[in-house]
C-alpha positions as CSV (number, residue, x, y, z in Angstrom):
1,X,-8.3,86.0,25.9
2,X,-4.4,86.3,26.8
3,X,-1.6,84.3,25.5
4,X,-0.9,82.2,28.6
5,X,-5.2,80.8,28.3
6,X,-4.5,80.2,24.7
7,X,-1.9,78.1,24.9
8,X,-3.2,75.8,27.9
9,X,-6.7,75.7,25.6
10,X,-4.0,74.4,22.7
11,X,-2.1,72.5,25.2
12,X,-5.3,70.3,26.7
13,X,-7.1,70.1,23.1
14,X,-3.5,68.3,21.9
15,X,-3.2,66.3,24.6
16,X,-6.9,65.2,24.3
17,X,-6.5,64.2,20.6
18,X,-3.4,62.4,21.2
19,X,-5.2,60.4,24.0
20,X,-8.0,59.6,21.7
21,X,-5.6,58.7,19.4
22,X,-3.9,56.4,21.6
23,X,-6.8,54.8,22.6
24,X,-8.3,53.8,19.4
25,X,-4.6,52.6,17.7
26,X,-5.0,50.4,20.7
27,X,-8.3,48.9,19.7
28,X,-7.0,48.3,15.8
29,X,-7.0,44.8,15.0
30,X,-3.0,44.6,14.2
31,X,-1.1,41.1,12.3
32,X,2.4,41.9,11.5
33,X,2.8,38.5,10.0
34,X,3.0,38.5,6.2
35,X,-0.1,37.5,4.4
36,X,0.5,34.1,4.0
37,X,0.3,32.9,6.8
38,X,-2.9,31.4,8.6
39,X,-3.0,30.9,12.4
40,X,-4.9,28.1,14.0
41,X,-5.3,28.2,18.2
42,X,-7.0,25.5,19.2
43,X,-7.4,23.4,22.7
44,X,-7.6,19.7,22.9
45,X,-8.9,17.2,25.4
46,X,-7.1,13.5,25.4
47,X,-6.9,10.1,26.8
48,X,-4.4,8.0,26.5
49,X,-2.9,4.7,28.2
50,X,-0.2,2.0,27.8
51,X,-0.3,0.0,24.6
52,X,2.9,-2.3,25.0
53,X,6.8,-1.3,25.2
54,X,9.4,-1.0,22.6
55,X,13.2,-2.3,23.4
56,X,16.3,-0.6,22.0
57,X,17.0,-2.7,19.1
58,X,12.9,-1.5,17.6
59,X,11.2,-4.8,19.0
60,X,7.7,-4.5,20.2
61,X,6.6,-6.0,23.6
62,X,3.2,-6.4,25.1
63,X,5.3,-6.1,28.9
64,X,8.2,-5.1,31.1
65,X,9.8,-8.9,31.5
66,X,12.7,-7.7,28.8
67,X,15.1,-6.2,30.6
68,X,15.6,-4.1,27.1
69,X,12.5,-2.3,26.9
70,X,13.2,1.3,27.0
71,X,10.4,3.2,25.9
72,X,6.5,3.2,27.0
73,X,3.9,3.4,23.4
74,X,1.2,5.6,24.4
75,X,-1.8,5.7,21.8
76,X,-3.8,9.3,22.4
77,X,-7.2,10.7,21.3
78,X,-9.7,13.3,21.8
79,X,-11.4,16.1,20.8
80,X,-10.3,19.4,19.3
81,X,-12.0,23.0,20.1
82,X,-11.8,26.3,18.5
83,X,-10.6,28.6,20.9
84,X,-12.1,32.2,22.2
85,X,-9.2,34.6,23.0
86,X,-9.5,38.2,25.1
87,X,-8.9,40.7,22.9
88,X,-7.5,42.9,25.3
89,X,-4.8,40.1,27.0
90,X,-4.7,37.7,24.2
91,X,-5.2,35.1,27.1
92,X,-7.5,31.9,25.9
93,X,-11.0,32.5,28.0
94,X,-11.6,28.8,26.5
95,X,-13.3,26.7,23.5
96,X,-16.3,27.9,21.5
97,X,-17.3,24.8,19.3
98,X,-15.8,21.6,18.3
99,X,-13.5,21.8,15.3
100,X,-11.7,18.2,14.6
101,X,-10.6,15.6,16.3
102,X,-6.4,14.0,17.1
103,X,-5.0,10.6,17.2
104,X,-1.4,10.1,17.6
105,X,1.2,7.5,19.5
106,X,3.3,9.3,22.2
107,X,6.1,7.5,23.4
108,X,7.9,8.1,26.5
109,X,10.9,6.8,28.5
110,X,10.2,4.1,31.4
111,X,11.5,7.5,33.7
112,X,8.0,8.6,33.2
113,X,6.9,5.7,35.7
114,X,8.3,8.2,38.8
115,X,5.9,10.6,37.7
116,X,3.6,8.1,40.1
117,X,6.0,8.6,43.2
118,X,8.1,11.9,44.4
119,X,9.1,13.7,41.7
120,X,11.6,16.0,43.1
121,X,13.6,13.0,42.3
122,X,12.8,13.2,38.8
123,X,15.5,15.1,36.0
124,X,14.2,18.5,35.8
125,X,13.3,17.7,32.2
126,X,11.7,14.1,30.2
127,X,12.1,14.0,26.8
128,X,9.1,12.1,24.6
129,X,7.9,11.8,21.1
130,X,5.1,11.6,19.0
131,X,4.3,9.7,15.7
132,X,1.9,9.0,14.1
133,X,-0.4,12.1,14.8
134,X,-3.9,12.3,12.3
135,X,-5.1,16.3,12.8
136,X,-8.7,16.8,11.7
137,X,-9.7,20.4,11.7
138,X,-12.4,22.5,10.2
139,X,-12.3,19.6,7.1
140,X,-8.6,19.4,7.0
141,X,-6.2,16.2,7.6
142,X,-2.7,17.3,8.8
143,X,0.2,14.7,9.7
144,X,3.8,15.0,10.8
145,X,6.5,15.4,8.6
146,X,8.8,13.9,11.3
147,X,8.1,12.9,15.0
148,X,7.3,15.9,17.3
149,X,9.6,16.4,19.9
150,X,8.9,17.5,23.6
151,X,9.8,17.9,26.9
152,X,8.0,17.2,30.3
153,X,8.5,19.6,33.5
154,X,8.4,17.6,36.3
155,X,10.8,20.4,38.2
156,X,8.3,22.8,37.6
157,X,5.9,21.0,39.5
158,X,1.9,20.3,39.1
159,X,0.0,22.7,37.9
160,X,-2.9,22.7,40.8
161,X,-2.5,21.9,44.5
162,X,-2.6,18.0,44.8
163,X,-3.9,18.5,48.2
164,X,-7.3,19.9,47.0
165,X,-7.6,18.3,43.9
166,X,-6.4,15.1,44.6
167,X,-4.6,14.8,40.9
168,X,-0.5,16.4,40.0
169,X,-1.1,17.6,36.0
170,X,2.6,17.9,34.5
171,X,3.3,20.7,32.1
172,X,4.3,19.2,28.7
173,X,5.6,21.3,25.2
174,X,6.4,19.8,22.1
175,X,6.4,21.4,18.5
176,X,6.6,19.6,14.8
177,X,6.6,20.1,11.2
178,X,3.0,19.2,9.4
179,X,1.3,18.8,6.0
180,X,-2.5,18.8,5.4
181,X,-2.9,15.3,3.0
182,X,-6.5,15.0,2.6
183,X,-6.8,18.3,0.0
184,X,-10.0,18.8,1.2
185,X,-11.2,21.7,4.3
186,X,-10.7,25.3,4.8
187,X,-6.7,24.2,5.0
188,X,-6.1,21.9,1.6
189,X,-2.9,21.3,0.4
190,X,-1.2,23.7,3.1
191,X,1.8,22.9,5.1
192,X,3.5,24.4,8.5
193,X,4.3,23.9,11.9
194,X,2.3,22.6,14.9
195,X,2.8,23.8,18.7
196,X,1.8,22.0,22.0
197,X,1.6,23.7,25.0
198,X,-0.7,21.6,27.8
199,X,-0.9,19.5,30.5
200,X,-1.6,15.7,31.5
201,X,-2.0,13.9,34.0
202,X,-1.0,10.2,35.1
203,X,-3.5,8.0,36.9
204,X,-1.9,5.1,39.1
205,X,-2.8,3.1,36.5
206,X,-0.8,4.7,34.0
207,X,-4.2,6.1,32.3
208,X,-3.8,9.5,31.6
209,X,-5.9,12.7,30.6
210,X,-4.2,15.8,28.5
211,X,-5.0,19.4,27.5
212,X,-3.0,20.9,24.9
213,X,-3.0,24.4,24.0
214,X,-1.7,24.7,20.4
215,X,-0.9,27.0,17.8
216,X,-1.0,25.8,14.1
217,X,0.4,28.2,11.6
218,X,0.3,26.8,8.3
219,X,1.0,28.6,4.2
220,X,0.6,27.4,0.8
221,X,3.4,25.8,-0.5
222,X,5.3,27.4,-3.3
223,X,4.8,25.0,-6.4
């Protein structure tokens, strides 16, 4: 066997092994954060409606006769589901099982009231907070440590075709510090940050339905 067939035998079996390689470092399950850490991805159905107003100076109202009132209080709740991932894409193929539940109090600016009409006339972002917020999941309790804060994306426009489905869902993100309280669950005593990334949708009646994609990464805090 000459030189020239050697080497192109050499040439294929390397090429072959470094495919193979390739392939299966591909496959590896691979977390370059630290140890610590502990990643929660989860999706959430809510409902929420109007509760009353609140007017610059902190007053609560139970309607829209003070000229004042600034801000809409919007109680939420609903369910929370472990979610399956594609290990290939990392895109969330949806929720496996129920893991906890969420209550919280959004509140948003009266601006969200055009959300009903055109909004190309809207600001291309609404700000909007949330207080408040009880987290159960897997046997833990997490709260805020401060309000979340978020935007709304009216600019970006609905998420589905309103002419098929009849409904406009507005893309809404938010993020906030938390801290598990009950010491009890798979997550006692940790603390960390919370990331919303959903939709929701108004009804004429102001009623509204969300889905929030969010990532909890929490640690043990150092004593």
């Amino acid at each position: 066997m000459n030189k020239t067939i050697l080497a192109g035998i050499a040439a294929i079996s390397l090429l072959i092994s470094s495919s193979t390689s390739f392939a299966g470092m591909g496959h590896m399950l691979y977390n370059p954060n630290v140890a610590p850490l502990t990643i929660i991805n989860t999706i959430s159905e809510v409902n929420g409606s109007v509760a009353g107003f609140v007017d610059s100076d902190g007053n609560v109202n139970g309607d829209m006769t003070n000229p004042d009132n600034v801000s809409i209080i919007y109680p939420i709740s609903g369910i929370i589901y472990a979610t399956v991932t594609d290990g290939r894409s990392g895109e969330s193929l949806g929720a496996f099982r129920q893991s906890g539940t969420i209550d919280a109090t959004a509140s948003f600016s009266t601006a969200f009231f055009g959300l009903l009409g055109d909004w190309s006339q809207l600001p291309a972002t609404l700000p909007w907070t949330m207080t408040e917020e009880t987290i159960k999941v897997n046997g833990s309790t997490f709260v805020f440590e401060e309000e979340l804060t978020g935007r709304a994306f009216p600019q970006l426009g609905p998420v589905e075709d309103p002419n098929v489905t009849g409904t406009m869902s507005l893309r809404m993100a938010g993020c906030a510090g938390v801290r598990e309280v009950s010491g009890e669950g798979e997550y006692a005593g940790k603390v960390g940050t919370l990331c919303l990334n959903g939709t929701f949708t108004f009804q004429p009646n102001f009623d509204g339905k969300g889905v929030s994609n969010c990532t909890i990464v929490v640690h043990d805090p150092l004593q």
